[in-house]
C-alpha positions as a Markdown table, in Angstrom:
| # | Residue | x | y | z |
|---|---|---|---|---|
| 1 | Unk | -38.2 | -56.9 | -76.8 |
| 2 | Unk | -34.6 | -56.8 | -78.2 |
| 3 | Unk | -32.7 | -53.6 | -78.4 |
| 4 | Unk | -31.9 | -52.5 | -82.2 |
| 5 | Unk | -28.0 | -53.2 | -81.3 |
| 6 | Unk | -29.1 | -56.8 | -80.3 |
| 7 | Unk | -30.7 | -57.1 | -83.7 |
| 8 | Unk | -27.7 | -56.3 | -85.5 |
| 9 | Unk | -25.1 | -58.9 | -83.6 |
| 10 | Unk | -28.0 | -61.1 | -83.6 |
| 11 | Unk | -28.9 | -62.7 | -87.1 |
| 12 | Unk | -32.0 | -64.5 | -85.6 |
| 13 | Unk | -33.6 | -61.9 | -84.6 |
| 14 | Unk | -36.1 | -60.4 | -87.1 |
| 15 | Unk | -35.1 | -57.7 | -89.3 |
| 16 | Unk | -37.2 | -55.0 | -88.2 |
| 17 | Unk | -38.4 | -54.1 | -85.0 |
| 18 | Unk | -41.7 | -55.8 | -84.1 |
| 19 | Unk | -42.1 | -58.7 | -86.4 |
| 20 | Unk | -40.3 | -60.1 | -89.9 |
| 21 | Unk | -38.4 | -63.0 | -90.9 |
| 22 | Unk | -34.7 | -62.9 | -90.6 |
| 23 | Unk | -32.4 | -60.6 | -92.3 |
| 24 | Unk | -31.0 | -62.1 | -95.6 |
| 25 | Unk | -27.0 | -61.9 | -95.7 |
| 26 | Unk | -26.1 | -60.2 | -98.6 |
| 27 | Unk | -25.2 | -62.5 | -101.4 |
| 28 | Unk | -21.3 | -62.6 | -102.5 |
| 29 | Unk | -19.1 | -61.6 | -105.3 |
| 30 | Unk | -19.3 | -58.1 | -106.9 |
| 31 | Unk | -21.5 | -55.8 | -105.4 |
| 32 | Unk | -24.5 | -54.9 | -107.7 |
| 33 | Unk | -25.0 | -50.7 | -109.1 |
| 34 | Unk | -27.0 | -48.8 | -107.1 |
| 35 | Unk | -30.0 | -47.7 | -109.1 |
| 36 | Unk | -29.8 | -44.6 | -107.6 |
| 37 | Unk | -26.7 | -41.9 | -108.3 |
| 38 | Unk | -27.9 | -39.4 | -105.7 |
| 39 | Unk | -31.0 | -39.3 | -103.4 |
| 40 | Unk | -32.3 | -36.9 | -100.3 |
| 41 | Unk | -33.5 | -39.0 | -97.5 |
| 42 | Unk | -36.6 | -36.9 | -95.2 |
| 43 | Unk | -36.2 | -37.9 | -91.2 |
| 44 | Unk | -39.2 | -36.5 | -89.4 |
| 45 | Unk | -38.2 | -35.0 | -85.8 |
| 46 | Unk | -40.2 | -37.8 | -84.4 |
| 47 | Unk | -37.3 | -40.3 | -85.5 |
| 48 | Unk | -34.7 | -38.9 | -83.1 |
| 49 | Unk | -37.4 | -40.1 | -79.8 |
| 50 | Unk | -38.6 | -43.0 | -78.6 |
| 51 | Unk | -42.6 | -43.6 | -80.1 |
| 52 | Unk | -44.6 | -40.9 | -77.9 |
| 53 | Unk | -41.4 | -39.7 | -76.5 |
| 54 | Unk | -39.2 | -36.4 | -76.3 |
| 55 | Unk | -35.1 | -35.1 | -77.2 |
| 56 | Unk | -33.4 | -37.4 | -78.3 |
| 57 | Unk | -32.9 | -41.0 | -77.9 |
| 58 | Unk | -29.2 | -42.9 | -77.8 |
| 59 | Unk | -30.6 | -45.8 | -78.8 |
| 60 | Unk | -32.6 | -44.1 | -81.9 |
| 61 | Unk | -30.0 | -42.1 | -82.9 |
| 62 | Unk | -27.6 | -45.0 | -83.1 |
| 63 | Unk | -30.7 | -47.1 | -85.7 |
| 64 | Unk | -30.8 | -43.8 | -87.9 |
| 65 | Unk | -26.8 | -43.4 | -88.5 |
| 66 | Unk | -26.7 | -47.2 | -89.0 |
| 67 | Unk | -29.1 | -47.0 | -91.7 |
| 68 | Unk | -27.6 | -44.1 | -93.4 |
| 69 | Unk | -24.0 | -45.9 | -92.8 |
| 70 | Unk | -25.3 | -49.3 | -94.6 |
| 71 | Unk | -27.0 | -47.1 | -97.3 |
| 72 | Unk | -24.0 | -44.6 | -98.0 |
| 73 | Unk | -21.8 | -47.9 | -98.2 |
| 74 | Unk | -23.4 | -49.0 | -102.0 |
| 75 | Unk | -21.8 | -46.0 | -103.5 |
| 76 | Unk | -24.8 | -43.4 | -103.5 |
| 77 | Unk | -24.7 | -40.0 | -102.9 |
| 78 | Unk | -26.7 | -38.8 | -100.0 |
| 79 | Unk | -28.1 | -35.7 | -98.2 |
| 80 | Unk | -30.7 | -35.9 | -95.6 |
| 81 | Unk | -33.0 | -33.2 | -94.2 |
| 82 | Unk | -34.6 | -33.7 | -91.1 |
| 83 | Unk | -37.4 | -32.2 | -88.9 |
| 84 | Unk | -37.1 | -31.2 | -85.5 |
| 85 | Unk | -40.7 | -32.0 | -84.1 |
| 86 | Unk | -39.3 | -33.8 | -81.4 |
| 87 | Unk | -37.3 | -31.2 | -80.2 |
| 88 | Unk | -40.1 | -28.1 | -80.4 |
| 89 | Unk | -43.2 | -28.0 | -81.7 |
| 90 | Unk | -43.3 | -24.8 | -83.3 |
| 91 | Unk | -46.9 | -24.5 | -85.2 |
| 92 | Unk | -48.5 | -26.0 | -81.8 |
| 93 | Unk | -47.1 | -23.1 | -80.3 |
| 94 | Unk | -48.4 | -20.8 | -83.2 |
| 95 | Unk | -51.9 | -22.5 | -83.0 |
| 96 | Unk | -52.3 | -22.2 | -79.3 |
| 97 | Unk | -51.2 | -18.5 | -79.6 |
| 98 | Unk | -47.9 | -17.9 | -77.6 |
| 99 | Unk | -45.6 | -17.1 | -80.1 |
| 100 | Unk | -46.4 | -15.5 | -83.1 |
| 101 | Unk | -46.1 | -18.3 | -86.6 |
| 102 | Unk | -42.9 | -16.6 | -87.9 |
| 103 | Unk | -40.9 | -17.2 | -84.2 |
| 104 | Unk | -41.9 | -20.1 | -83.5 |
| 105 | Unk | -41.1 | -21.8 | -87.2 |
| 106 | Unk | -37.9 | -20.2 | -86.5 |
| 107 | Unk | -37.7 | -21.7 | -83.1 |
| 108 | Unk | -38.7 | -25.1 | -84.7 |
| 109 | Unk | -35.7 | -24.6 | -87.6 |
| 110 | Unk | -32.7 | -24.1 | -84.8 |
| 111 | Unk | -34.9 | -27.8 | -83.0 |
| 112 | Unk | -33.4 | -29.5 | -87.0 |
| 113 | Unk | -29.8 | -28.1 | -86.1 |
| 114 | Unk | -29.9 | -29.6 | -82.9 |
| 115 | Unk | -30.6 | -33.2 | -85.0 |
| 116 | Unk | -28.5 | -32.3 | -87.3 |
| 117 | Unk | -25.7 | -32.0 | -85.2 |
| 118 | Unk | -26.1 | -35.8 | -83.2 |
| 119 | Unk | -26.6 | -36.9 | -86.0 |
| 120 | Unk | -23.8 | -35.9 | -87.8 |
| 121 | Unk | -21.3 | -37.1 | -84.6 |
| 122 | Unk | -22.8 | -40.4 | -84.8 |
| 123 | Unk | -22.0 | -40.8 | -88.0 |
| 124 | Unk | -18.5 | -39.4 | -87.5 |
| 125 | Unk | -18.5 | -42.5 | -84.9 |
| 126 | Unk | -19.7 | -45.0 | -87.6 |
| 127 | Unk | -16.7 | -43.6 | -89.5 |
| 128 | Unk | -19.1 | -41.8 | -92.4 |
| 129 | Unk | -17.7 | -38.6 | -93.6 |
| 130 | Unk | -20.4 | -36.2 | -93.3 |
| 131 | Unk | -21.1 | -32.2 | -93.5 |
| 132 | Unk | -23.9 | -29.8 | -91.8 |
| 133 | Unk | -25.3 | -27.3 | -93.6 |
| 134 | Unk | -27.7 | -24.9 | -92.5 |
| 135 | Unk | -30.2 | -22.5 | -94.3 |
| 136 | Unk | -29.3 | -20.2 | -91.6 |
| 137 | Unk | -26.4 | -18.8 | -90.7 |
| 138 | Unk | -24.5 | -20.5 | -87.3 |
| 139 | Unk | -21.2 | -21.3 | -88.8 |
| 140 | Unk | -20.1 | -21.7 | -85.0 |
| 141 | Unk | -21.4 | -25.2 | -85.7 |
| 142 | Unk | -22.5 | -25.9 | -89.8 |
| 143 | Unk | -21.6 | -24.1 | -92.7 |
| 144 | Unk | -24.2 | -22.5 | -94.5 |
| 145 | Unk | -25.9 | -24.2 | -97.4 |
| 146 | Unk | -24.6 | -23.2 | -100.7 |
| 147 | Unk | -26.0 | -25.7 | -103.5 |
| 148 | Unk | -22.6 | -25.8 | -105.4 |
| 149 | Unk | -20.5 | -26.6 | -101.7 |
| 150 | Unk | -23.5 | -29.3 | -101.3 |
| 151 | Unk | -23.0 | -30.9 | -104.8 |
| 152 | Unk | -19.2 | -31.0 | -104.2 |
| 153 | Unk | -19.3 | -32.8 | -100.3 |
| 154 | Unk | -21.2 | -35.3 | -101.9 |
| 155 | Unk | -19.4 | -36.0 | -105.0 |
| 156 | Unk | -16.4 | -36.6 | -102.4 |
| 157 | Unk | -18.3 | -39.3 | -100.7 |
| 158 | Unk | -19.5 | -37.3 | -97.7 |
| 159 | Unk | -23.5 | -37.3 | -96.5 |
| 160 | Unk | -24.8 | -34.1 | -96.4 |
| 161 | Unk | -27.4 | -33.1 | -93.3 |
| 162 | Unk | -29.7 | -30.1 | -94.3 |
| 163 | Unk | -30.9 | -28.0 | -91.2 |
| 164 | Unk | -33.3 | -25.3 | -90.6 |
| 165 | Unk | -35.1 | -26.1 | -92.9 |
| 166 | Unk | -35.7 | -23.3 | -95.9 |
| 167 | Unk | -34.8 | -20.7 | -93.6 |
| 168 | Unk | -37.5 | -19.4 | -94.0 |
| 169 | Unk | -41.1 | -19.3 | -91.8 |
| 170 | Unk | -44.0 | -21.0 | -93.0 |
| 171 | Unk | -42.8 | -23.6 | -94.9 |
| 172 | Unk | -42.5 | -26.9 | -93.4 |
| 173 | Unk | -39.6 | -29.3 | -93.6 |
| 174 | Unk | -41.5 | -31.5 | -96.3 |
| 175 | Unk | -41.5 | -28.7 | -98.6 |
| 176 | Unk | -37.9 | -27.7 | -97.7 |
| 177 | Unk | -37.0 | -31.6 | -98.6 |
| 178 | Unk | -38.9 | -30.8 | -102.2 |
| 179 | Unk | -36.8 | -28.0 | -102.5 |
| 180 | Unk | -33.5 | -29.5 | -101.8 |
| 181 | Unk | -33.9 | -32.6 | -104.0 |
| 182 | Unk | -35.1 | -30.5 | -106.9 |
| 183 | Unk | -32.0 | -27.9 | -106.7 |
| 184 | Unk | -29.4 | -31.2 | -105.9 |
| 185 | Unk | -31.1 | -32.6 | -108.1 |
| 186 | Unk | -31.7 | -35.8 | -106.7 |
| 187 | Unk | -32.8 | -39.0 | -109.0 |
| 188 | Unk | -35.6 | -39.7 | -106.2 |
| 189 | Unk | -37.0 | -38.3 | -102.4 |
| 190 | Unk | -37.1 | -40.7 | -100.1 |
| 191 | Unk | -39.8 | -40.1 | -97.4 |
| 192 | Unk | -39.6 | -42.1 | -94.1 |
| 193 | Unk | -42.5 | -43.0 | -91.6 |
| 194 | Unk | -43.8 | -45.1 | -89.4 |
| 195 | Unk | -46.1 | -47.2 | -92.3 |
| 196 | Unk | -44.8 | -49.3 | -95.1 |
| 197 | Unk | -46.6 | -46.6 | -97.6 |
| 198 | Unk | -49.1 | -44.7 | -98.7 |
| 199 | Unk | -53.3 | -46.0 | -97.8 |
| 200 | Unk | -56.5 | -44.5 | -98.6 |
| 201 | Unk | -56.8 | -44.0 | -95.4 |
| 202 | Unk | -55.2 | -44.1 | -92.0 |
| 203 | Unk | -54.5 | -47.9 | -91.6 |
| 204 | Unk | -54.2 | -47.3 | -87.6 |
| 205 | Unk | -58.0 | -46.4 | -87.8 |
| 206 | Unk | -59.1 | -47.8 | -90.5 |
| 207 | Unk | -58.4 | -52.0 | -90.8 |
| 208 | Unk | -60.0 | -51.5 | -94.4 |
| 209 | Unk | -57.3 | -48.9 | -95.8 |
| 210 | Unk | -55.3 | -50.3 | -98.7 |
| 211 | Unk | -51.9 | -49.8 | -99.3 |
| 212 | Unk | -50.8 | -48.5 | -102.5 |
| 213 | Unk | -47.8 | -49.8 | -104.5 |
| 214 | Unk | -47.4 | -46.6 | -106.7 |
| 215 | Unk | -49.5 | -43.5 | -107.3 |
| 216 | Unk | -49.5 | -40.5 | -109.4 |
| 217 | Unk | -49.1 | -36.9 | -107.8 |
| 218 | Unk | -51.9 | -35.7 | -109.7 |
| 219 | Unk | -54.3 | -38.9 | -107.9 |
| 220 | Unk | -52.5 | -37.9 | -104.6 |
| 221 | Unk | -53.4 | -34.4 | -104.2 |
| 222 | Unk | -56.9 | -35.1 | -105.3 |
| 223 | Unk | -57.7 | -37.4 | -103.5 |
| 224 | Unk | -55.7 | -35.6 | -100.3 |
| 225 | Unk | -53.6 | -38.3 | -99.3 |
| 226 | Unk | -51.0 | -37.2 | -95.9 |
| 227 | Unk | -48.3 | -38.2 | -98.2 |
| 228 | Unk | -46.8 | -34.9 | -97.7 |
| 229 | Unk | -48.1 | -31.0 | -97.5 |
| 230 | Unk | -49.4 | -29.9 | -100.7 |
| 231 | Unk | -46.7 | -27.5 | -101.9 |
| 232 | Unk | -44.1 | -30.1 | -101.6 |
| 233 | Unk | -46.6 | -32.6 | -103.4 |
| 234 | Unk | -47.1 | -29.7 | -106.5 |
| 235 | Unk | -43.4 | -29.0 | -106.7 |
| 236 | Unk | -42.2 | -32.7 | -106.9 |
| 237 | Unk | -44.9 | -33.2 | -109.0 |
| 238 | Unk | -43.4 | -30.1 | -111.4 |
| 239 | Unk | -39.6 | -30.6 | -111.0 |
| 240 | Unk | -40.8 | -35.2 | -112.0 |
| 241 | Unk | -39.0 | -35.7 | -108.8 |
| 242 | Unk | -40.0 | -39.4 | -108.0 |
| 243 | Unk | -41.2 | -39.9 | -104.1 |
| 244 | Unk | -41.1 | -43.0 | -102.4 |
| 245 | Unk | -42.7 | -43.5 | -98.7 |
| 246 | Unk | -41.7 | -46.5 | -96.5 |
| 247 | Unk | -41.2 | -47.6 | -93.4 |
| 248 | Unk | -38.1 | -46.7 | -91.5 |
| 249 | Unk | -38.7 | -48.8 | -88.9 |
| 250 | Unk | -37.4 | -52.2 | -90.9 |
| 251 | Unk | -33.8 | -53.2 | -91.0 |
| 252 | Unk | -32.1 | -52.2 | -94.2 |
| 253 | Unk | -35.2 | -50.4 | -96.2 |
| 254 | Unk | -32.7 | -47.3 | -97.2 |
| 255 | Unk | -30.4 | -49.6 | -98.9 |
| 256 | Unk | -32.8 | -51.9 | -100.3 |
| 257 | Unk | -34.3 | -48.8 | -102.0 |
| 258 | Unk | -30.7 | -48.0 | -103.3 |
| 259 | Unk | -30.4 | -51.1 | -104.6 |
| 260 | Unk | -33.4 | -51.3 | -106.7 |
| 261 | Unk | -35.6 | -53.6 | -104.5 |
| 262 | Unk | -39.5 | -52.7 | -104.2 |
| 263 | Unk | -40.3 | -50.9 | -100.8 |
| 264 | Unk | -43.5 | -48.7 | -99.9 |
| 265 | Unk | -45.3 | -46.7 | -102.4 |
| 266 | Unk | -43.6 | -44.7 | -105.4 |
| 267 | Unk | -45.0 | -41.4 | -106.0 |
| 268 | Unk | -44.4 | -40.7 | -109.8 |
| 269 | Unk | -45.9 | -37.9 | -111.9 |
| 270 | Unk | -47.8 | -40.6 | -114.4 |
């Protein structure tokens, strides 16, 4: 199987990473308007690793920066929060009784600086301008996050990586991406995974799940889709914060978003 770099030198190979037709070379002339003035991108932990895997992988690391590169590149604001799942696992920890739930979501919070910070270098490499910014203090190596110092890195053009997540225990980074986007105020969340959307059910069990194009958050919760925890469902669902899930896995899906193209499932409050 070809390495993500060898997809990008080479045009014939598909545009994602298992199986696709080509990628389509952008047309020319005048770029079009992004739809989208600012957005906040949500990168689980499990995006850093190889499927299955652990840490961080070079190889990952390099698809993710690419993405947010080609994405940055139409014009759009951008601030990203990730997860840091595969660098500790703190609420298996909590479960299994070792460390009490408040430690180990702080352990879990200082696993999304790690991220934050490869991330942040590769883009640096890519030659993206870009700022961390942590919900706790460790301003050895991120400035803290102050919404107005946020707002202002990315009116200058620079992408914006959120760490630790709230900062505080017991709420997940899914709710800490609800948060963010509703005080950045962000025109739409962006959610990615490892599926093209949101199913009735889980489409690696179940061959009969159907995808759905867009959804209410009122059908969502009650019918308890895993399109994100609850509380981050309910306050997207307050603030009419649009969500869209897709697939991060296919070449380009950030941007095609950006640009108005139809990708995974939109979330919207009607």
């Amino acid at each position: 199987m070809p390495t993500k770099e060898a997809v990008r030198q080479n045009p014939k190979n598909p545009s994602d990473r298992s199986a696709g037709t080509p990628a389509k070379q952008p047309p020319k002339g005048p770029a079009p308007r992004p739809r989208f003035k600012r957005v906040l991108l949500k990168l689980s932990g499990e995006s850093f690793c190889k499927p299955g895997g652990f840490g961080i992988s070079a190889e990952e690391l390099h698809w993710i920066a690419e993405e947010i590169r080609e994405a940055a590149s139409l014009g759009t604001q951008i601030a990203v929060v990730v997860g840091g799942g595969n660098i500790i696992r703190g609420a298996q920890l909590a479960a299994e009784g070792h460390i009490h739930q408040a430690t180990a979501d702080h352990m879990g919070m200082l696993g999304t600086v790690i991220n934050a910070l490869a991330l942040k270098e590769k883009l640096k490499q890519l030659g993206n301008d870009c700022r961390v910014m942590s919900a706790i203090e460790i301003r050895a190596v991120a400035e803290p996050f102050i919404r107005g110092r946020a707002l202002r890195h990315m009116e200058k053009g620079r992408v914006v990586i959120l760490a630790a997540g709230t900062g505080n225990p017991f709420f997940t980074t899914d709710t800490c991406a609800a948060l963010r986007a509703t005080e950045l105020e962000c025109d739409i969340l962006l959610k990615a995974t490892k599926v093209d959307g949101v199913y009735t059910a889980d489409p690696k069990k179940d061959p009969t799940a159907k995808r759905f194009d867009t959804i209410s958050f009122a059908d969502a919760l009650a019918k308890q889709l895993k399109v994100m925890d609850m509380t981050a469902l309910a306050m997207c669902q307050e603030h009419e914060i649009p969500l869209l899930v897709f697939d991060f896995n296919k070449r380009g899906n950030i941007a095609n978003v950006i640009r108005g193209q139809s990708v995974g499932t939109l979330v919207t409050v009607h």
